[in-house]
Biopython code that builds the backbone (N, CA, C, O; Angstrom):
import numpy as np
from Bio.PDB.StructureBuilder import StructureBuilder

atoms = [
    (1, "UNK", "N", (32.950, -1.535, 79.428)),
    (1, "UNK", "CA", (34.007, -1.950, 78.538)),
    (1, "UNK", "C", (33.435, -2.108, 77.128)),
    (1, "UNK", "O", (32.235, -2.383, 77.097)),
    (2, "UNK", "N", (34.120, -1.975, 75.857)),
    (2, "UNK", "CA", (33.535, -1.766, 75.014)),
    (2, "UNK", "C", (34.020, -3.083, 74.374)),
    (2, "UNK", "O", (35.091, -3.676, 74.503)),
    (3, "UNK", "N", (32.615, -3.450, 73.444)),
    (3, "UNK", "CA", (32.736, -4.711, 72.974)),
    (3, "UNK", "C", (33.789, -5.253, 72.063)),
    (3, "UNK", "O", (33.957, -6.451, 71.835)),
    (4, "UNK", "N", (34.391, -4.398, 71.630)),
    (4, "UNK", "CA", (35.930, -4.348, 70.934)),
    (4, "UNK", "C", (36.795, -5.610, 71.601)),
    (4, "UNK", "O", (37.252, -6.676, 71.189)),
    (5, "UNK", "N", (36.765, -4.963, 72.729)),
    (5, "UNK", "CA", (37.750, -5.830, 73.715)),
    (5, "UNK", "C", (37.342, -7.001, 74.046)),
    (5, "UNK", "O", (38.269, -7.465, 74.709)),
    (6, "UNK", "N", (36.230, -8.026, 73.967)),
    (6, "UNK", "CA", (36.202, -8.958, 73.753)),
    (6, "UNK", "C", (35.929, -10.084, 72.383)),
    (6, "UNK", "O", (35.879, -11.314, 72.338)),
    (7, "UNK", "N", (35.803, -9.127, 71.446)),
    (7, "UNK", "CA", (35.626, -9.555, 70.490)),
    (7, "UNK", "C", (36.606, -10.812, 69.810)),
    (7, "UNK", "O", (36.281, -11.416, 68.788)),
    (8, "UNK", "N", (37.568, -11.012, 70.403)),
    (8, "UNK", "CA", (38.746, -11.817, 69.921)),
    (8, "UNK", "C", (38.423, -13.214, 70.190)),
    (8, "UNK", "O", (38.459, -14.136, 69.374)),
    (9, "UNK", "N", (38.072, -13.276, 71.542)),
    (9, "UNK", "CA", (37.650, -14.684, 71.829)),
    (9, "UNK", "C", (36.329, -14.889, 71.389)),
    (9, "UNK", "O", (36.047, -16.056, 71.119)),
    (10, "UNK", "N", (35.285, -13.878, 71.225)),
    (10, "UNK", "CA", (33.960, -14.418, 70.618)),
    (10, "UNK", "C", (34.272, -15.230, 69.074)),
    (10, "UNK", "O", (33.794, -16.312, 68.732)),
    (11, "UNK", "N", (35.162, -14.406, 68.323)),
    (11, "UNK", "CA", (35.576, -14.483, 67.119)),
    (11, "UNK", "C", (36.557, -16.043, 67.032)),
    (11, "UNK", "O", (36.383, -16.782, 66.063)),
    (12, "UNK", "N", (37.571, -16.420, 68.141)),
    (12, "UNK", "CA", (37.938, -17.584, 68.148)),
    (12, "UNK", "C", (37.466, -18.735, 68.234)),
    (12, "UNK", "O", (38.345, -19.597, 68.229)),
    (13, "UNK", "N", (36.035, -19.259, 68.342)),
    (13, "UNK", "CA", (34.985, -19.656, 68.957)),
    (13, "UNK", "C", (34.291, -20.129, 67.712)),
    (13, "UNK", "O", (34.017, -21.309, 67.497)),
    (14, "UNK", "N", (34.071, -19.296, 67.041)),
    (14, "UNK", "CA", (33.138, -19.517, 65.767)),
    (14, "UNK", "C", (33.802, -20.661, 64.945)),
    (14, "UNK", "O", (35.014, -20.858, 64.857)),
    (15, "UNK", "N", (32.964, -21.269, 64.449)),
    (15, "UNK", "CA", (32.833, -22.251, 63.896)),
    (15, "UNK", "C", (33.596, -22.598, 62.451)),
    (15, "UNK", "O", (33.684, -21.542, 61.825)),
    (16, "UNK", "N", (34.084, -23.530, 61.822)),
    (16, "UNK", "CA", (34.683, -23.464, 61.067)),
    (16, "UNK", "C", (33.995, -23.462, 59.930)),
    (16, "UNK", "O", (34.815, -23.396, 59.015)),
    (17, "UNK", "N", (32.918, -23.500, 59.521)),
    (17, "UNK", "CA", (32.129, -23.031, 58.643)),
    (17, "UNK", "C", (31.576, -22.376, 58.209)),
    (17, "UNK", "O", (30.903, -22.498, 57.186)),
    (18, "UNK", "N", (31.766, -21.156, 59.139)),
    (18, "UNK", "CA", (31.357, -19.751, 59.108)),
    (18, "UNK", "C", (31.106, -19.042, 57.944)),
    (18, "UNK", "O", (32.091, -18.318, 58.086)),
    (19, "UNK", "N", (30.622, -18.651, 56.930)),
    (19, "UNK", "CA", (30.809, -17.799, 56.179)),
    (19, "UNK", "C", (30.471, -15.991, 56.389)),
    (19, "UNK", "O", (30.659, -15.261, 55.416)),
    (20, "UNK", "N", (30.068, -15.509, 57.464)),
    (20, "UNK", "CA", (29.870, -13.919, 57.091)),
    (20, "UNK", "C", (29.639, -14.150, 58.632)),
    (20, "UNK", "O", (29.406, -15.219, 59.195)),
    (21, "UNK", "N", (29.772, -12.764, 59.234)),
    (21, "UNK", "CA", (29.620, -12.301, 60.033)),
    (21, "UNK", "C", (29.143, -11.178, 60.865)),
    (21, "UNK", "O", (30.044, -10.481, 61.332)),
    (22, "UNK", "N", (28.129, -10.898, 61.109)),
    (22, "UNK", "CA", (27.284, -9.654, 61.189)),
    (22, "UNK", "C", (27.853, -8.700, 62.721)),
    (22, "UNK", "O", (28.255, -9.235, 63.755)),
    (23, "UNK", "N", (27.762, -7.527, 62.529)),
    (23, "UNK", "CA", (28.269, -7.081, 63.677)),
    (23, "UNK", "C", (28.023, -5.213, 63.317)),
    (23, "UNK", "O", (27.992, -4.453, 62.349)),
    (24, "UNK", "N", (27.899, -5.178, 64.747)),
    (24, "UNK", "CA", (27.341, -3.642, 64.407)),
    (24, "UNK", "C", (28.605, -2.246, 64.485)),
    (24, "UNK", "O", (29.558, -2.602, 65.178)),
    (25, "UNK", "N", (28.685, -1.539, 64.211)),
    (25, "UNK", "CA", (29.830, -0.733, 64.478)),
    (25, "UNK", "C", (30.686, -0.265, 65.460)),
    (25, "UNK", "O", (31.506, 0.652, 65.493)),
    (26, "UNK", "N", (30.231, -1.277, 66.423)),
    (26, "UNK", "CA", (31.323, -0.886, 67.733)),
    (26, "UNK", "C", (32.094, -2.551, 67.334)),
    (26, "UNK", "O", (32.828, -2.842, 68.278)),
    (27, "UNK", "N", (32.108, -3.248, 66.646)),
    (27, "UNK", "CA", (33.029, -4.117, 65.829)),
    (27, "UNK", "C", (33.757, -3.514, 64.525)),
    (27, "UNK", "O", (34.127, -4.150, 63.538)),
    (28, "UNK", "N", (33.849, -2.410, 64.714)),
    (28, "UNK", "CA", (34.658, -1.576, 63.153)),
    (28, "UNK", "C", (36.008, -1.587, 63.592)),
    (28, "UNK", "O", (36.300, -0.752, 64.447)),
    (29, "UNK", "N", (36.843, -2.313, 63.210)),
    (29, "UNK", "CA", (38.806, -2.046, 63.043)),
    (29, "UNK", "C", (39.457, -3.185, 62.405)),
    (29, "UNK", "O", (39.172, -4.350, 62.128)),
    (30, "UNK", "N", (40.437, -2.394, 62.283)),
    (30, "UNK", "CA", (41.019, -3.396, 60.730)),
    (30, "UNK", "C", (41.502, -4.437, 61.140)),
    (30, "UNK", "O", (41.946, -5.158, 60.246)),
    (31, "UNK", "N", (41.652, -5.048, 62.801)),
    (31, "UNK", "CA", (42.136, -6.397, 63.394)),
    (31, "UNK", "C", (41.350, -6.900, 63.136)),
    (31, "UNK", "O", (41.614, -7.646, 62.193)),
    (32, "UNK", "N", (39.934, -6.987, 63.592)),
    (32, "UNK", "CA", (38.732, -7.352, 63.886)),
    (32, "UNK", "C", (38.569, -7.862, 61.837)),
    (32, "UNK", "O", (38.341, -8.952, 61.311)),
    (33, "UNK", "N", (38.709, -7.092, 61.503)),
    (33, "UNK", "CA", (38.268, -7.190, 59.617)),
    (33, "UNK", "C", (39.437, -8.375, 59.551)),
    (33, "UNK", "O", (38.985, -9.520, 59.516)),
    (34, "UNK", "N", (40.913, -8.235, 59.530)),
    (34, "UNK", "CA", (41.981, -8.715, 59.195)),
    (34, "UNK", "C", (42.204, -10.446, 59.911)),
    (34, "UNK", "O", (43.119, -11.236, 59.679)),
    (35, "UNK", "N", (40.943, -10.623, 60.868)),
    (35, "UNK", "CA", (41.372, -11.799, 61.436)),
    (35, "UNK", "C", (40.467, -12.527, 61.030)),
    (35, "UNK", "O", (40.688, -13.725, 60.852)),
    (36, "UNK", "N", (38.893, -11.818, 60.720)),
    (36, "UNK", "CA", (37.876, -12.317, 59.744)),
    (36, "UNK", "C", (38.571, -12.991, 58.268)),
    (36, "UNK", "O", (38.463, -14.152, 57.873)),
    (37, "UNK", "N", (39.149, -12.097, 57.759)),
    (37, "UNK", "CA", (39.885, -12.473, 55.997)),
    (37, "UNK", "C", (40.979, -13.351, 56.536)),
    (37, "UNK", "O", (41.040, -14.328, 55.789)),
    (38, "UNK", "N", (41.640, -13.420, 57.249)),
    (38, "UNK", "CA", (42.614, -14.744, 57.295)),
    (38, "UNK", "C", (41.827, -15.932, 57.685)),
    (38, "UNK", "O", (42.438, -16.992, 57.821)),
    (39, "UNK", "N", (40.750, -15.901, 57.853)),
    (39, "UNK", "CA", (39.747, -17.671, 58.102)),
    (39, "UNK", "C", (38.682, -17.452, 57.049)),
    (39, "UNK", "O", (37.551, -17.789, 57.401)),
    (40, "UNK", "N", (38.834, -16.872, 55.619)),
    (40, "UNK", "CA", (37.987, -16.571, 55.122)),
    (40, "UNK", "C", (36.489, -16.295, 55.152)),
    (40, "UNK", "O", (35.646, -16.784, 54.400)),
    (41, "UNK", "N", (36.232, -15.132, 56.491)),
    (41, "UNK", "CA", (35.178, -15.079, 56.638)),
    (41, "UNK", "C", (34.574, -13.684, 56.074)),
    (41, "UNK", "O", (35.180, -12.721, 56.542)),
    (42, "UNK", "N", (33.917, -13.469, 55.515)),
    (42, "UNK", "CA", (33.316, -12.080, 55.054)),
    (42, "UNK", "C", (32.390, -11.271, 56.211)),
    (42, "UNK", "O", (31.294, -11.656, 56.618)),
    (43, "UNK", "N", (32.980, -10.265, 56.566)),
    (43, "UNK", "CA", (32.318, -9.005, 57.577)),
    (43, "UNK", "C", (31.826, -8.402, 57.396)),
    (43, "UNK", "O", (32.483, -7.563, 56.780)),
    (44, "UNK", "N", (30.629, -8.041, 57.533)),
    (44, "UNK", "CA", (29.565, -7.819, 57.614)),
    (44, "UNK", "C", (29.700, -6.688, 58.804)),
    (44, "UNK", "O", (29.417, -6.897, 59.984)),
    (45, "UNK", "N", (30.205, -5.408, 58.241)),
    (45, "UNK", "CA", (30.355, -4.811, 59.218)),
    (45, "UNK", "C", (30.050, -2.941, 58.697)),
    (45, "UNK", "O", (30.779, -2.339, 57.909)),
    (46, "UNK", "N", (29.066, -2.467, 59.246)),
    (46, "UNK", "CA", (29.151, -0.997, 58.826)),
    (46, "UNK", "C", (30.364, 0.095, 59.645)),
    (46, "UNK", "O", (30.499, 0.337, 60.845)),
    (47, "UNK", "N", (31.170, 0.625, 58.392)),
    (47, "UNK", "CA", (32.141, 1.467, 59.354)),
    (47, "UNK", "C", (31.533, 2.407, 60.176)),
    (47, "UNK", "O", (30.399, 2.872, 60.052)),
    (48, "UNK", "N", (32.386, 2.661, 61.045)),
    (48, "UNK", "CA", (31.887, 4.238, 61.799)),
    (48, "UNK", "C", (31.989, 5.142, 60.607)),
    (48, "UNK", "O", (32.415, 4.972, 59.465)),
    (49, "UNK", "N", (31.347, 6.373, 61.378)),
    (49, "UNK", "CA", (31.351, 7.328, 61.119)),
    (49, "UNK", "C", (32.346, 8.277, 60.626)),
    (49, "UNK", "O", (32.254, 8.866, 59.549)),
    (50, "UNK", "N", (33.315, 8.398, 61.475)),
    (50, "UNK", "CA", (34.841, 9.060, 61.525)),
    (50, "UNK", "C", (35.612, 8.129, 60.503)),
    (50, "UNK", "O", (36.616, 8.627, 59.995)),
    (51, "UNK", "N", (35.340, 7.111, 60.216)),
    (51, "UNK", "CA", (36.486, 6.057, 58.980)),
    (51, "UNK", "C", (36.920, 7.278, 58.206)),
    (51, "UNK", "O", (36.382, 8.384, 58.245)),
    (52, "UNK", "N", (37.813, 6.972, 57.602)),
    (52, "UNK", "CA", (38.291, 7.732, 56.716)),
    (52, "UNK", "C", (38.105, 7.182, 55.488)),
    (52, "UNK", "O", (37.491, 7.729, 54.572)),
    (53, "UNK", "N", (38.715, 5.910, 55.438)),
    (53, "UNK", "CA", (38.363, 5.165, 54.469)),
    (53, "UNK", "C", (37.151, 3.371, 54.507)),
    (53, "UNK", "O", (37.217, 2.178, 54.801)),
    (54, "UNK", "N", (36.368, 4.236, 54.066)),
    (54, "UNK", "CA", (34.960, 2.897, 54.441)),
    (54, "UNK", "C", (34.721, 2.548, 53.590)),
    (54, "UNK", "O", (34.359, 3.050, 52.525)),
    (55, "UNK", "N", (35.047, 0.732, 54.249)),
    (55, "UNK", "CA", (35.008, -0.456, 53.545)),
    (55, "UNK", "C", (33.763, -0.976, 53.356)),
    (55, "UNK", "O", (32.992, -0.837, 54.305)),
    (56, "UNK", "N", (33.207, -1.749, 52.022)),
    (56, "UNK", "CA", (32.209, -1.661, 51.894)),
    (56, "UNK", "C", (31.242, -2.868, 52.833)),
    (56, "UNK", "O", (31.819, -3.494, 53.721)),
    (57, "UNK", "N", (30.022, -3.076, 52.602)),
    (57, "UNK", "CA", (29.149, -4.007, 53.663)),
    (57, "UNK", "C", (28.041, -4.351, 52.770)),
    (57, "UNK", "O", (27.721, -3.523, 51.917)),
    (58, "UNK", "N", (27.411, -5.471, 52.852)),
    (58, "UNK", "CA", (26.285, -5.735, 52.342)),
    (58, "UNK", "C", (24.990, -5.267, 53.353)),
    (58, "UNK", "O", (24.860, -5.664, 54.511)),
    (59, "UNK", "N", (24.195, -4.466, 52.751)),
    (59, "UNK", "CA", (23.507, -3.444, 53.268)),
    (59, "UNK", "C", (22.213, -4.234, 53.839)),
    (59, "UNK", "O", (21.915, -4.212, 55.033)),
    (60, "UNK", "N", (21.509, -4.906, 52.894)),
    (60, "UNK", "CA", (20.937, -5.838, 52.443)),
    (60, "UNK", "C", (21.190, -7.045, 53.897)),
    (60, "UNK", "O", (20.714, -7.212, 55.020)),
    (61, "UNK", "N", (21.811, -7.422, 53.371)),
    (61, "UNK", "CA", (22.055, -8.687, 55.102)),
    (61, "UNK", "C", (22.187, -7.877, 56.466)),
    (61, "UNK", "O", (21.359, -8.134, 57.341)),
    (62, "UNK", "N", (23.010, -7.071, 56.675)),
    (62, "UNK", "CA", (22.970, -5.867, 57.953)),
    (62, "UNK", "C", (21.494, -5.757, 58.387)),
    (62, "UNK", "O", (21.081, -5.973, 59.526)),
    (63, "UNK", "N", (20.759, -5.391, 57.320)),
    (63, "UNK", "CA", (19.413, -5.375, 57.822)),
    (63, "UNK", "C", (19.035, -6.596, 58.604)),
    (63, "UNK", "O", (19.009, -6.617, 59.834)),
    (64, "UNK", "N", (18.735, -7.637, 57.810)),
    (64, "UNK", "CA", (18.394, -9.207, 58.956)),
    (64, "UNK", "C", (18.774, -8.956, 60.285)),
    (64, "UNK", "O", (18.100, -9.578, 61.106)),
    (65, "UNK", "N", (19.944, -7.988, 60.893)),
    (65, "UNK", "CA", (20.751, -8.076, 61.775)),
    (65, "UNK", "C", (19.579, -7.732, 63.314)),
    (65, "UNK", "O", (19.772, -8.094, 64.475)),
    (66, "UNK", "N", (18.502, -6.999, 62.798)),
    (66, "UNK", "CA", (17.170, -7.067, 63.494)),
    (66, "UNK", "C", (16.304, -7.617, 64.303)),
    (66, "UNK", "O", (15.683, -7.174, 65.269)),
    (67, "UNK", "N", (16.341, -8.784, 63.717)),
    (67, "UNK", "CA", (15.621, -9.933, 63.922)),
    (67, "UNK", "C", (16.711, -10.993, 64.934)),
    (67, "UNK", "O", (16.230, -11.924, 65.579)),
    (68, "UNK", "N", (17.965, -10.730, 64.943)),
    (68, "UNK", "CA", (18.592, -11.468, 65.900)),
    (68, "UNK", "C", (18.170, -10.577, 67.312)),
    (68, "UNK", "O", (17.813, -11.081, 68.377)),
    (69, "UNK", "N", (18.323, -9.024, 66.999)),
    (69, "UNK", "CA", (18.290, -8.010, 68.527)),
    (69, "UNK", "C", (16.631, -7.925, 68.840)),
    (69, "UNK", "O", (16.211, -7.269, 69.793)),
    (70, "UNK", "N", (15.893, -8.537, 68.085)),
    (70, "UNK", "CA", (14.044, -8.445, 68.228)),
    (70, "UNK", "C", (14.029, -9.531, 69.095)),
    (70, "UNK", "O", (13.208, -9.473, 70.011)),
    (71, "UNK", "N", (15.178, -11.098, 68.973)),
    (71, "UNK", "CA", (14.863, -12.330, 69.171)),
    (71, "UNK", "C", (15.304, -12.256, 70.893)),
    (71, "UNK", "O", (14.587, -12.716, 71.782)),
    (72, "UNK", "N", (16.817, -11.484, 71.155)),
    (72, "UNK", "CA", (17.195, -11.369, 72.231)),
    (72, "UNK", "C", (16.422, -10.477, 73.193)),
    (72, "UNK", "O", (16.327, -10.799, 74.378)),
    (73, "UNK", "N", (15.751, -9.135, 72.617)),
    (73, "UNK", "CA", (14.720, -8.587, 73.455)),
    (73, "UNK", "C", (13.401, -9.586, 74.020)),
    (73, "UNK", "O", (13.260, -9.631, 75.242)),
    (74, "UNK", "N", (12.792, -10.090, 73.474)),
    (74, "UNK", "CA", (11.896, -11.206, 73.341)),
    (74, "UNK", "C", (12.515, -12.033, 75.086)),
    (74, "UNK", "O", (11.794, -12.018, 76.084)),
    (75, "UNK", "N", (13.273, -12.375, 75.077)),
    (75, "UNK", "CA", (13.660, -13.772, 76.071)),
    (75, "UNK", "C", (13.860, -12.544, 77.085)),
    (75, "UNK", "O", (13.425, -12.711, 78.224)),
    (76, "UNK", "N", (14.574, -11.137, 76.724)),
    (76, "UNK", "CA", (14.558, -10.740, 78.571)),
    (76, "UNK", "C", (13.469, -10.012, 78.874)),
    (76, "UNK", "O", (13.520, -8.962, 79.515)),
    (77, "UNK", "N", (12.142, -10.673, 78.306)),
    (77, "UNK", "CA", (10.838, -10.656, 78.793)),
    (77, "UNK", "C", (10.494, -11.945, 79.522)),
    (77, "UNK", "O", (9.332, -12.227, 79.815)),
    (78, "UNK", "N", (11.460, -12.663, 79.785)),
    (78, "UNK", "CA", (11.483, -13.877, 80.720)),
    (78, "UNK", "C", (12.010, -13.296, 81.987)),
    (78, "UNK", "O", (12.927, -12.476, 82.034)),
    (79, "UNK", "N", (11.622, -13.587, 82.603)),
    (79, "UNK", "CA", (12.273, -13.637, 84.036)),
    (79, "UNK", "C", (13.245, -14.337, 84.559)),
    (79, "UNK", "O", (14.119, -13.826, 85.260)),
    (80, "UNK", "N", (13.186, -15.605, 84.262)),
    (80, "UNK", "CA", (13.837, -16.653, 84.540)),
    (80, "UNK", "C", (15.591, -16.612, 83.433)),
    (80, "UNK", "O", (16.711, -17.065, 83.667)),
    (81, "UNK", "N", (15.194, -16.087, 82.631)),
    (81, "UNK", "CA", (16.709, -15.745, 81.498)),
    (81, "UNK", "C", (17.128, -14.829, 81.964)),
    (81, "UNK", "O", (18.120, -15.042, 82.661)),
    (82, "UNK", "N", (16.674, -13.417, 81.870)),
    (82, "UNK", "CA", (17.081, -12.505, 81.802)),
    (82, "UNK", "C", (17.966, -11.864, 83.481)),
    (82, "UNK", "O", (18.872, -11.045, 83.636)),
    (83, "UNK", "N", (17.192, -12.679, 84.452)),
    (83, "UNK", "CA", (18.060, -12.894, 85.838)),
    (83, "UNK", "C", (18.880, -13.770, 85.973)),
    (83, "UNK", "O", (19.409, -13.855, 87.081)),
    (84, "UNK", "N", (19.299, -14.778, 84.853)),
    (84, "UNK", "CA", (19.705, -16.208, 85.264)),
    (84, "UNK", "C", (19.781, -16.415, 86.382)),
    (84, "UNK", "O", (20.709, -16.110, 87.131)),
    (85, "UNK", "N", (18.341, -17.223, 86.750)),
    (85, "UNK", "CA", (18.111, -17.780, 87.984)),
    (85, "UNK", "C", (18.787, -19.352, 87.919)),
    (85, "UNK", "O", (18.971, -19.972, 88.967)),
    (86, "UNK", "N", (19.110, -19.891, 86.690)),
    (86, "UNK", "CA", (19.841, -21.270, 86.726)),
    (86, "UNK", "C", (21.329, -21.133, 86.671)),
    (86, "UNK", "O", (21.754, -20.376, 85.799)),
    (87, "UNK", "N", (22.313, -21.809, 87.549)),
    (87, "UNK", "CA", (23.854, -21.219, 87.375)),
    (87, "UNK", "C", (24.383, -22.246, 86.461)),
    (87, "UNK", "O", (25.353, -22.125, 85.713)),
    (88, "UNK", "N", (23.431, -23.531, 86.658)),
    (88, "UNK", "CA", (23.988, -24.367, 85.494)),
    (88, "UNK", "C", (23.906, -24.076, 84.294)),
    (88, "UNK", "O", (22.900, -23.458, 83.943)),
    (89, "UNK", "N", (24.786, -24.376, 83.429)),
    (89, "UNK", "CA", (24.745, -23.729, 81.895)),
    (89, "UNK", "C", (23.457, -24.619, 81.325)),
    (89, "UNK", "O", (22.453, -24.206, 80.746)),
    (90, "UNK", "N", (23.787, -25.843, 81.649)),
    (90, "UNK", "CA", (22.675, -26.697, 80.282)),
    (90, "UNK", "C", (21.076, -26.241, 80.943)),
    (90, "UNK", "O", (20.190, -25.876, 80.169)),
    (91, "UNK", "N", (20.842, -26.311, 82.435)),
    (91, "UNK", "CA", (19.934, -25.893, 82.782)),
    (91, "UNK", "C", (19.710, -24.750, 81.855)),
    (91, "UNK", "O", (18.861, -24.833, 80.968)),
    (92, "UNK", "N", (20.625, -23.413, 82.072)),
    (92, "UNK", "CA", (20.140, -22.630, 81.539)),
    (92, "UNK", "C", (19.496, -22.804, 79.891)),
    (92, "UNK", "O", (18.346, -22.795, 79.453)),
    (93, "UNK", "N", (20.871, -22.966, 79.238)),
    (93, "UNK", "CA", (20.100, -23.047, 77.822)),
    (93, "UNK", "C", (19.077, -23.908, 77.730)),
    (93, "UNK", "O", (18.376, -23.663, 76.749)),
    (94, "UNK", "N", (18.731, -24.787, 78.347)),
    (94, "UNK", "CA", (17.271, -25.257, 78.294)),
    (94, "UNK", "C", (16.244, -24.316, 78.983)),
    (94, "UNK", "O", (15.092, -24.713, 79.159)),
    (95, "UNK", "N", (16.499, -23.515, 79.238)),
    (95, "UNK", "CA", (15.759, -22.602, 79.633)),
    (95, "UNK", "C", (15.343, -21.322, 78.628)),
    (95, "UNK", "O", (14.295, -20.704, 78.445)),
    (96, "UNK", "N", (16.838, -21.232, 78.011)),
    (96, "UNK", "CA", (16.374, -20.235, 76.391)),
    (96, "UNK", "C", (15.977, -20.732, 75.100)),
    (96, "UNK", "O", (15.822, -20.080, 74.068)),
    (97, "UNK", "N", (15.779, -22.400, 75.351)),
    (97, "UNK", "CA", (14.974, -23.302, 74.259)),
    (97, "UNK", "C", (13.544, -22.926, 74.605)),
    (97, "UNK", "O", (12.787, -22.656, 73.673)),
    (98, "UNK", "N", (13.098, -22.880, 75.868)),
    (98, "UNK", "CA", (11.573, -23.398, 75.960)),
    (98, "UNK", "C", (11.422, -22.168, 76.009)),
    (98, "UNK", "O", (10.283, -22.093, 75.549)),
    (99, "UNK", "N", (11.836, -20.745, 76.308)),
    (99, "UNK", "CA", (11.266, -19.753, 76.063)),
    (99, "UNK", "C", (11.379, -19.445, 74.765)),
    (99, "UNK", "O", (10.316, -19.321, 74.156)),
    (100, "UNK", "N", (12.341, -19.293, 74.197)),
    (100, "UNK", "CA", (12.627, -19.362, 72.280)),
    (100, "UNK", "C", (11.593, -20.212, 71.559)),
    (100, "UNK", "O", (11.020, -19.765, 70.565)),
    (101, "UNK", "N", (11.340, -21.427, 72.034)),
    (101, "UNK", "CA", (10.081, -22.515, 71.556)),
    (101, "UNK", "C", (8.815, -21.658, 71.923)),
    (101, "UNK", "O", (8.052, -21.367, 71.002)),
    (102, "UNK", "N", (8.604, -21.340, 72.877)),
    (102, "UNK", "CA", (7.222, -20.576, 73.220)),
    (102, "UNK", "C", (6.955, -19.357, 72.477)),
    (102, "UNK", "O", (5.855, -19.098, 71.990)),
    (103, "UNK", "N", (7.969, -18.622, 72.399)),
    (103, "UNK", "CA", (8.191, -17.121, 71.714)),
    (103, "UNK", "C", (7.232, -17.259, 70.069)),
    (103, "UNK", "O", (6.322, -16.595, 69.574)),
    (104, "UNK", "N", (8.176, -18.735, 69.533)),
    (104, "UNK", "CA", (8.195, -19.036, 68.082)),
    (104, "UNK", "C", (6.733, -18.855, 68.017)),
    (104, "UNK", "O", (6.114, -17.875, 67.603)),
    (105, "UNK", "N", (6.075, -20.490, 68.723)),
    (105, "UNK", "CA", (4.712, -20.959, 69.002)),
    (105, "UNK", "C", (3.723, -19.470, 69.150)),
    (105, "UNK", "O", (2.826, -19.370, 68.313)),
    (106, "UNK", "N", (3.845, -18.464, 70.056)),
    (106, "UNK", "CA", (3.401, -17.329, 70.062)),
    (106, "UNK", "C", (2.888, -16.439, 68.566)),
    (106, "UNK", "O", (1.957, -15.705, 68.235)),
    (107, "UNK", "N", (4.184, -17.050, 67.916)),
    (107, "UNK", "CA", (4.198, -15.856, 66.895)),
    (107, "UNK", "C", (3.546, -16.362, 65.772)),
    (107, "UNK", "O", (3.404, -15.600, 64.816)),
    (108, "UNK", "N", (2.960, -17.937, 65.678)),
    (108, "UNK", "CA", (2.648, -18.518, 64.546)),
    (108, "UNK", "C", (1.136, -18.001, 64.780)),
    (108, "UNK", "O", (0.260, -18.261, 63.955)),
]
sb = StructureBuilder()
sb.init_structure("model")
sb.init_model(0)
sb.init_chain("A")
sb.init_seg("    ")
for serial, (resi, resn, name, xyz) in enumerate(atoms, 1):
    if name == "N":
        sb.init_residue(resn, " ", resi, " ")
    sb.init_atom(name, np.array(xyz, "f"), 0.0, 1.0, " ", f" {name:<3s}", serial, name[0])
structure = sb.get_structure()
């Protein structure tokens, strides 16, 4: 299923302080843009290819967008995340703290 289709509730979710929103081009359509600008959030979004008419993006921040997909590769070098072996949620996310904490610690 393509991430389009859930994008609505990820997007309902976010926080009310949001300012920008990064997202890669299987988030390109003018709902997705149009529901961003009615909560004043700025999208951060590169059009496809096929657009006809492409809206512009800060090129510049897109890049950072890296370092979030470097951070998520990183943890499903865990075993324990990447199978969720915990069904409890808080278990879990305490489980993507101490590997995220270790990762950091690693990298200093």
């Amino acid at each position: 299923m393509s991430d389009f289709k859930g994008a609505d509730l990820l997007l309902s979710d976010l926080p009310d302080k949001t300012e920008e929103v990064i997202g890669d081009r299987g988030y390109d359509s003018n709902k997705i843009r149009l529901s961003l600008a009615d909560r004043n959030i700025t999208a951060c979004i590169p059009p496809k290819k096929n657009r006809k008419s492409k809206p512009p993006y800060d090129w510049h921040l897109y890049k950072k967008r890296h370092l979030i997909e470097n951070m998520f590769a990183k943890l499903k070098d865990w075993r324990r995340v990447a199978t969720r072996y915990d069904r409890c949620t808080h278990t879990f996310m305490s489980a993507i703290h101490i590997a995220a904490s270790f990762i950091f610690w690693l990298k200093e």
